[in-house]
N, C-alpha and C positions, 0 to 999 in steps of 0.2 A: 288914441289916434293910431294908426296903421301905415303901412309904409304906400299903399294905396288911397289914402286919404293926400297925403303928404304928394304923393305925384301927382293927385287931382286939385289939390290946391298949386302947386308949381304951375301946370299947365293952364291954370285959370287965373295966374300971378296974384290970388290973392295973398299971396307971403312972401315973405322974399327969402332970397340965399341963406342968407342968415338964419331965417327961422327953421327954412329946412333942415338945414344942418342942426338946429337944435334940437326939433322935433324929430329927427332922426336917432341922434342920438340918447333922447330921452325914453326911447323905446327898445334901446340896446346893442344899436351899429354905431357904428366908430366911421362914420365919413372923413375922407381925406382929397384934398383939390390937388390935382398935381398937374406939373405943365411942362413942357418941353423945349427944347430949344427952338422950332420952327415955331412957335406961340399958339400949340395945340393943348388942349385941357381934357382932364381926365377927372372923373369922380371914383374913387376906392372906396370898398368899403373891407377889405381883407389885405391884410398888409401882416409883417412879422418888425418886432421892435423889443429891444434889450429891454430888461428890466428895469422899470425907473422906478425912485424911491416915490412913497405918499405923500412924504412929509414936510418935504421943497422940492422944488423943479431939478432938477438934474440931467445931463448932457446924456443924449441915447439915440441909438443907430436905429435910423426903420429903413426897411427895404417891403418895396411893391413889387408884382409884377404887373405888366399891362396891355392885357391882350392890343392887339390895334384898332379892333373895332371901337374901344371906349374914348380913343383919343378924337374928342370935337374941334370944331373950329370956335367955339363962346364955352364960356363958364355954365353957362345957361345949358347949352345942348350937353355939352357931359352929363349936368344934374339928372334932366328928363331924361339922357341914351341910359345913366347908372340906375335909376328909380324903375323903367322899364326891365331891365335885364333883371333886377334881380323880384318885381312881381312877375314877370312870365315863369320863370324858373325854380319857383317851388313848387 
């Protein structure tokens, strides 16, 4: 699967949130949903995060940054605005 396959499924809902995010991540991005106080939604896929252990879950700092244009008004429109940005962009 491709990250173009995955937006053309989104856009055609035959999957949901969920799966994107797995199929996403099954192909070697690290998606992250982030949201804001005014109740805007961002999809990441580039973030920085302290080292966590393997071996159990362990407490650790991430930090994003997030242009403004990725901040939507649904969960949904972040996915499509993030899945867009980064196939136009390579």
């Amino acid at each position: 699967m491709t990250k173009e396959q995955i937006l053309t499924d989104v856009l055609a809902k035959t999957i949901t949130f969920e799966q994107a995010f797995e199929n996403l991540e099954s192909i070697g991005f690290c998606p992250n949903l982030l949201n804001d106080d005014s109740g805007r939604w961002a999809v990441m896929f580039d973030g920085f995060q302290s080292m966590a252990g393997f071996e159990k879950s362990e407490d650790v700092t991430t930090t994003f940054f997030v242009e403004a244009k990725y901040w939507q008004p649904s969960i949904y429109d972040a996915l499509v605005y993030a899945l867009n940005e980064t196939c136009t962009n390579d």
